[in-house]
C-alpha positions as CSV (number, residue, x, y, z in Angstrom):
1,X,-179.6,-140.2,11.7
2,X,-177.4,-140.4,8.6
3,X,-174.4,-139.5,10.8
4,X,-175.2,-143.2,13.1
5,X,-175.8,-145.3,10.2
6,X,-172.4,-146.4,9.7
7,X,-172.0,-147.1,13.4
8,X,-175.5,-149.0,13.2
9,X,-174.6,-151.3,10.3
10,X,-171.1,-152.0,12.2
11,X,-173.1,-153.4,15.0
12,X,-175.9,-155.0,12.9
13,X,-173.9,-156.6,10.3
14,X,-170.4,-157.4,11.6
15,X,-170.5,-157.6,15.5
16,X,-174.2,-159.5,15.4
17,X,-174.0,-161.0,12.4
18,X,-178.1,-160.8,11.9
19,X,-179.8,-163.0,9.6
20,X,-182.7,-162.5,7.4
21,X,-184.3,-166.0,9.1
22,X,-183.3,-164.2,12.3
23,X,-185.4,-162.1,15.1
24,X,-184.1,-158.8,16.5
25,X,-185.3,-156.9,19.2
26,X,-183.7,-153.5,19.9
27,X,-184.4,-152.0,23.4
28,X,-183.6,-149.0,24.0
29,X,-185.4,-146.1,26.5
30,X,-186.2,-142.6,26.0
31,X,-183.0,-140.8,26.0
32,X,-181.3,-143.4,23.8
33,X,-184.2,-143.4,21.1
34,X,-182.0,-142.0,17.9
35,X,-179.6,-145.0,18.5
36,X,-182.2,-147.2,18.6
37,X,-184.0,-146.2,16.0
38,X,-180.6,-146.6,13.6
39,X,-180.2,-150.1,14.8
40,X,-184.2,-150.9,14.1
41,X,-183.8,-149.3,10.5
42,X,-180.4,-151.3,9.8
43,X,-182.1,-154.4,11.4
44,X,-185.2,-153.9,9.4
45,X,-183.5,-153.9,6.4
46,X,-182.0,-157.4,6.9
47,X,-185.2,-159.3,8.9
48,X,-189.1,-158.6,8.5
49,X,-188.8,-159.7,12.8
50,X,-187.2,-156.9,14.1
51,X,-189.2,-155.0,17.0
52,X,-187.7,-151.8,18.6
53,X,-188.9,-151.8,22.4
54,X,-188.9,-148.3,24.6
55,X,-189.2,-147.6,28.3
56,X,-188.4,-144.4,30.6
57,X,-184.6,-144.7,31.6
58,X,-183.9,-147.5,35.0
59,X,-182.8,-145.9,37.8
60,X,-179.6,-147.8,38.5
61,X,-176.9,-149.5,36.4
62,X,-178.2,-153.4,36.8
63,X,-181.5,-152.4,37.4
64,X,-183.7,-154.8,35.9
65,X,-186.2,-153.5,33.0
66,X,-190.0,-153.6,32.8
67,X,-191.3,-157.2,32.2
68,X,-192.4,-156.7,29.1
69,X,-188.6,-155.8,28.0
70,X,-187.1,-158.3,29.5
71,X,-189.9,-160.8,27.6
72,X,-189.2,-159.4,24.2
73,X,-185.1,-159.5,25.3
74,X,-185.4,-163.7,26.0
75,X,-187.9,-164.4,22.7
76,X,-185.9,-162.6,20.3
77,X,-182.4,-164.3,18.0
78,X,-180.2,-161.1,18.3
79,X,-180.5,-158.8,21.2
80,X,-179.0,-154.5,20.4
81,X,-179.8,-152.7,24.0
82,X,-178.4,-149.2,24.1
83,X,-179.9,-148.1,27.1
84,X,-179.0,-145.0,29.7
85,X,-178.5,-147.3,32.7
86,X,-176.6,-150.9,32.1
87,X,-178.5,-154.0,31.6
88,X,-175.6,-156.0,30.7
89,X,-176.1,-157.1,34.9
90,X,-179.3,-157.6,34.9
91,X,-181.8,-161.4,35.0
92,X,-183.3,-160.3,31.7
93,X,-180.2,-160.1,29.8
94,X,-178.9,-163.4,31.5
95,X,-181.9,-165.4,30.7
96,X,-182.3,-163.9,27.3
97,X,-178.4,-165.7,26.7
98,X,-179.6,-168.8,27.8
99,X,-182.8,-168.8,26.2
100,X,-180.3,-168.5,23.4
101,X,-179.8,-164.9,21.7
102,X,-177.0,-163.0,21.2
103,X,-176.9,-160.1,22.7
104,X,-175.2,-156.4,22.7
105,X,-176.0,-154.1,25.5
106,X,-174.7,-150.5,24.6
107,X,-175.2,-149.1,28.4
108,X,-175.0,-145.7,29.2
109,X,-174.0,-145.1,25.4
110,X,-174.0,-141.7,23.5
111,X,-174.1,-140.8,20.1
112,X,-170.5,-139.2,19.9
113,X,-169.3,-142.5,21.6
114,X,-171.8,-144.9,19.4
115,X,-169.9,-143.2,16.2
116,X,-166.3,-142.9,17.3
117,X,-166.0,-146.3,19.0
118,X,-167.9,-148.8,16.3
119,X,-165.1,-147.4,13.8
120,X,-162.7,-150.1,14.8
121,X,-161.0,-153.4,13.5
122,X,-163.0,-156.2,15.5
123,X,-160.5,-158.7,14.2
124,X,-157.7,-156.6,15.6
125,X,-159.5,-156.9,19.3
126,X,-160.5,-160.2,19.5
127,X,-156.6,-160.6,18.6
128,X,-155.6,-158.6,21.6
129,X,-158.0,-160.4,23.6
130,X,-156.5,-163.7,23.0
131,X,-153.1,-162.5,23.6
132,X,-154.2,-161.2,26.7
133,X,-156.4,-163.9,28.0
134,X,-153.6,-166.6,27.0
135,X,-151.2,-164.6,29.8
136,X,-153.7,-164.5,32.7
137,X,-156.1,-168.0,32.3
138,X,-154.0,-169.9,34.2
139,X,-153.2,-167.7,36.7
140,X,-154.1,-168.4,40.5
141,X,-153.1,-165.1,41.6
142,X,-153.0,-161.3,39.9
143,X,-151.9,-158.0,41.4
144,X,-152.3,-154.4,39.5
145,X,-150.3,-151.7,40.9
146,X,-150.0,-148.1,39.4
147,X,-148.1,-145.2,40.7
148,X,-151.0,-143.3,41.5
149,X,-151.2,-145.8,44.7
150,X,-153.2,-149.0,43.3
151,X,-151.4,-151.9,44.7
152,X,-154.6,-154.8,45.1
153,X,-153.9,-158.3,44.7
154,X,-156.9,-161.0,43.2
155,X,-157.6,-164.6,44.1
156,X,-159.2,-165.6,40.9
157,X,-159.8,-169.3,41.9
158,X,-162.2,-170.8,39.8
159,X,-163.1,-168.6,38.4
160,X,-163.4,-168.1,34.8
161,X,-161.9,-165.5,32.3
162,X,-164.1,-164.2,29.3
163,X,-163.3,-162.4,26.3
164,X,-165.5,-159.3,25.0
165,X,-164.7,-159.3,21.7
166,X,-167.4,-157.5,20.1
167,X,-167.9,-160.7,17.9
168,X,-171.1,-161.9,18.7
169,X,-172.3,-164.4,16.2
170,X,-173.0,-167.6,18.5
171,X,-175.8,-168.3,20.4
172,X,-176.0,-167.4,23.9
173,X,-173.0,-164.7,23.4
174,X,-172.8,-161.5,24.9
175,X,-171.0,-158.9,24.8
176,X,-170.5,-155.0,25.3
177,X,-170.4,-152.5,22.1
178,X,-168.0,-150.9,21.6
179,X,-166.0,-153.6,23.0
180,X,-162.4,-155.1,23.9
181,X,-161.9,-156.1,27.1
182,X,-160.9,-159.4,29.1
183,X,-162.5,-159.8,32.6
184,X,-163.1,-162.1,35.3
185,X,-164.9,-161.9,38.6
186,X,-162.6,-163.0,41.2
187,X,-163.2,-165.2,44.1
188,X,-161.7,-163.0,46.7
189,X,-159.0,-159.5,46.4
190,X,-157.3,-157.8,49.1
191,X,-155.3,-154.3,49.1
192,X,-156.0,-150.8,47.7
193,X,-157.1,-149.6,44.6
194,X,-156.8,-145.9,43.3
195,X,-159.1,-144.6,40.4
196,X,-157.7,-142.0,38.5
197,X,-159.3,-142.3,35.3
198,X,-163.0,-142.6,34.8
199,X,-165.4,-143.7,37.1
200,X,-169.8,-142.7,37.4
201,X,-171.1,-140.4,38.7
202,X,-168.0,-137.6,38.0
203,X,-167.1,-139.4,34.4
204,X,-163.6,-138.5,33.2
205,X,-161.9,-137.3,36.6
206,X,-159.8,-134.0,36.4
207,X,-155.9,-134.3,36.5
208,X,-154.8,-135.0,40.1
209,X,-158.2,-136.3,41.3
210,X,-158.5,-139.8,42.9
211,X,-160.7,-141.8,44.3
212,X,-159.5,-144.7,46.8
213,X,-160.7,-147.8,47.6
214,X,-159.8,-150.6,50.1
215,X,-160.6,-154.2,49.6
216,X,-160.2,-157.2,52.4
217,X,-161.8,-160.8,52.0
218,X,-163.0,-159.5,48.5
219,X,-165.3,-156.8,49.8
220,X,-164.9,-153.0,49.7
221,X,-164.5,-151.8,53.2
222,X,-163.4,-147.9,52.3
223,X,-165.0,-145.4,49.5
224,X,-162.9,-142.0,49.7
225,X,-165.7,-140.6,47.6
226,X,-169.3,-139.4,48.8
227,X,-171.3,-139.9,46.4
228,X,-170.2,-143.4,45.4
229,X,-170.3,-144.3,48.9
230,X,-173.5,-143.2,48.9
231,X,-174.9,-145.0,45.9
232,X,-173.4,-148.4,47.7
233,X,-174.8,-147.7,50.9
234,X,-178.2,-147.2,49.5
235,X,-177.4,-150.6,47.2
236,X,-176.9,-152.2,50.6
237,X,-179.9,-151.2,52.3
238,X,-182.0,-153.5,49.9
239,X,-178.8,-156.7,49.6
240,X,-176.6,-156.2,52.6
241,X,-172.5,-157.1,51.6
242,X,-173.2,-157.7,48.0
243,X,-173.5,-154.6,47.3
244,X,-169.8,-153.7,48.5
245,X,-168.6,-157.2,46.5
246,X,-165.3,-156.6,44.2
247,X,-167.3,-157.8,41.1
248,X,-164.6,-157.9,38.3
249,X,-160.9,-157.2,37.5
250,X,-160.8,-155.9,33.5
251,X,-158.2,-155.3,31.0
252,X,-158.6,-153.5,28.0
253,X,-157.6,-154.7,24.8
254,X,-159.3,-151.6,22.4
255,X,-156.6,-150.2,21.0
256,X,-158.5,-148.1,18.7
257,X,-159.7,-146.0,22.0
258,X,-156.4,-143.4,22.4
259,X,-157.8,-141.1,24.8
260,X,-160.5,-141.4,28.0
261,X,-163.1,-139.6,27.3
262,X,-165.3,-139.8,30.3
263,X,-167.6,-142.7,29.3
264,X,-167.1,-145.7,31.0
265,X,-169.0,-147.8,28.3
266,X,-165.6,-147.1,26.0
267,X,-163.2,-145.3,28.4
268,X,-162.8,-149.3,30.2
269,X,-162.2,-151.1,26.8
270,X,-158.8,-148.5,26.2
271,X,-155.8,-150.7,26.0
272,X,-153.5,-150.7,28.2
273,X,-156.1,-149.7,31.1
274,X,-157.6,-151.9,34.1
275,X,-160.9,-151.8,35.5
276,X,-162.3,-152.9,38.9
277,X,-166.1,-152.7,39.5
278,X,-167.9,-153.1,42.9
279,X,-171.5,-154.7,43.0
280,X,-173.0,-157.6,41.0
281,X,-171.5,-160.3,38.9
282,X,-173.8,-163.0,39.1
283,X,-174.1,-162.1,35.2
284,X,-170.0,-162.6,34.5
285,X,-169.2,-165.9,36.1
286,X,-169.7,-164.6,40.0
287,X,-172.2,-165.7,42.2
288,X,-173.2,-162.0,43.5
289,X,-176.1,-160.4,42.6
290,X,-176.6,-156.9,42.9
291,X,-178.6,-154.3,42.1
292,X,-175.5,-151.7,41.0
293,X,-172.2,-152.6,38.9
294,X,-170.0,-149.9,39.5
295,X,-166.7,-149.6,37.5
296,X,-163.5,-147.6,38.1
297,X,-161.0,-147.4,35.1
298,X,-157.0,-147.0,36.3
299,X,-154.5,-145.5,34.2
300,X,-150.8,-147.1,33.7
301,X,-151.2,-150.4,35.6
302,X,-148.8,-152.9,36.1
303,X,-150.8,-156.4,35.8
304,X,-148.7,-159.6,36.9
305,X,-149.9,-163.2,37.1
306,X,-148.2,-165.1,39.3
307,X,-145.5,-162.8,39.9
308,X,-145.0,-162.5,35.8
309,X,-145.7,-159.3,34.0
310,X,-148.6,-159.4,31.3
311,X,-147.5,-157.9,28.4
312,X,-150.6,-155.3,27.9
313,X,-152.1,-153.8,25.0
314,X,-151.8,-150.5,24.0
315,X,-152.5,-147.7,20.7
316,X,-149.4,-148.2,19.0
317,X,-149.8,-152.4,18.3
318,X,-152.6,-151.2,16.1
């Protein structure tokens, strides 16, 4: 326990900014219980309303918790959710943002990953961030390519870019811990994408292995792999197309994460990497809800918006 503390008051402190006047709930499940129980003792510490909330681990990423979770999630200030499957697409985080907390989901986290990846300058990301997010806002149109055979092109229409800063000190904020990524669900996308880095269920994919995917009218219409085209298919069974939508586009600004290490949680916030996810976005600015968020982290891209290269960030801008 003494070994998450640090990581713990990292969250609690800087990224959340609790309050003594404040409520916190931490929800966490069974297999995430030590990290939850650091954030309730750091939490604790600061507010006499802090409430730590367990349930057996969801059976999907965007699977929606028990009722009672989602109920303490939407009455609390400040939301910490390191979970085994994702919540950050999910109704109960979304309404607890507009009921007004902050929240920090922490999905899929482990305790190697909780420790290594809070032990970064938050001011330095949210830096990146805005460097990055002043290239791409105005963009109507952005391609990634990479030489392992990516070459998919975004319409992001109306669509809105958002910052995940790890700074999460006004209400109705959200974002991931650890953090540093911009991200936008795009209105439509259209071409191939290739992921060679990490991707659920394999994690960090061995040198030379890729899996493909091919986009048209901003739905996947080709999974290379089995047992992501499995975990779609069965998605699709209970939504129909929503479940193959091309969710998000994501760049990541975290230039404190060096090296994939086979968790998607961090592995997508590495600068200098792109992610694309397939499956809901209703809770990012799209209007598709799902009950899977699956995302695929590519290695090397080339990002241009409108035709101009985006200067991307990577380990050696600390």
């Amino acid at each position: 326990m003494s070994e998450l503390r640090g990581a713990a008051e990292t969250a609690v402190r800087q990224c959340l900014a609790l309050e003594a006047t404040e409520s916190c709930a931490i929800v966490t499940d069974d297999e995430r219980e030590p990290i939850g129980e650091a954030l309730y003792d750091v939490a604790g510490e600061i507010t006499d309303d802090a409430v730590i909330v367990r349930y057996p681990p969801g059976e999907t990423h965007g699977g929606e918790p028990p009722e009672p979770v989602a109920a303490a999630m939407s009455g609390a200030d400040v939301v910490l959710a390191p979970t085994t499957k994702s919540l950050s697409h999910t109704r109960a985080r979304t309404e607890a943002n507009e009921a007004g907390a902050r929240v920090a989901t922490l999905p899929g986290i482990t305790e190697d990953v909780f420790t290594t990846g809070l032990a970064a300058d938050y001011e330095s990301i949210a830096a990146h961030c805005e460097d990055v997010l002043e290239q791409v806002a105005d963009a109507d149109e952005v391609r990634v390519t990479t030489s392992a055979g990516t070459d998919v092109t975004f319409g992001i229409g109306d669509r809105e870019w958002l910052s995940d800063t790890g700074i999460v000190h006004e209400a109705g904020q959200m974002s991931n811990l650890p953090a540093g990524e911009v991200f936008v669900s795009p209105e439509t996308a259209d071409g191939t994408f290739v992921v060679d880095g990490t991707m659920r269920p394999h994690g960090l994919l061995e040198d030379g292995q890729r899996l493909t995917f091919e986009v048209e009218d901003g739905l996947v219409t080709h999974i290379s792999d089995d047992e992501i085209r499995e975990t779609v298919e069965g998605a699709a069974e209970d939504v129909g197309d929503a479940a193959y939508n091309l969710a998000e586009l994501g760049i990541g600004t975290n230039v404190a994460v060096t090296d994939l290490v086979g968790s998607v949680l961090l592995d997508e916030k590495a600068g200098g990497t792109v992610h694309i996810a397939i499956g809901d976005n209703a809770g990012i600015g799209g209007e598709t809800e799902a009950p899977i968020h699956l995302d695929g982290i590519l290695r090397e891209p080339s990002v241009y918006a409108d035709g101009e290269p985006i200067d991307l960030p990577n380990a050696t801008d600390g």
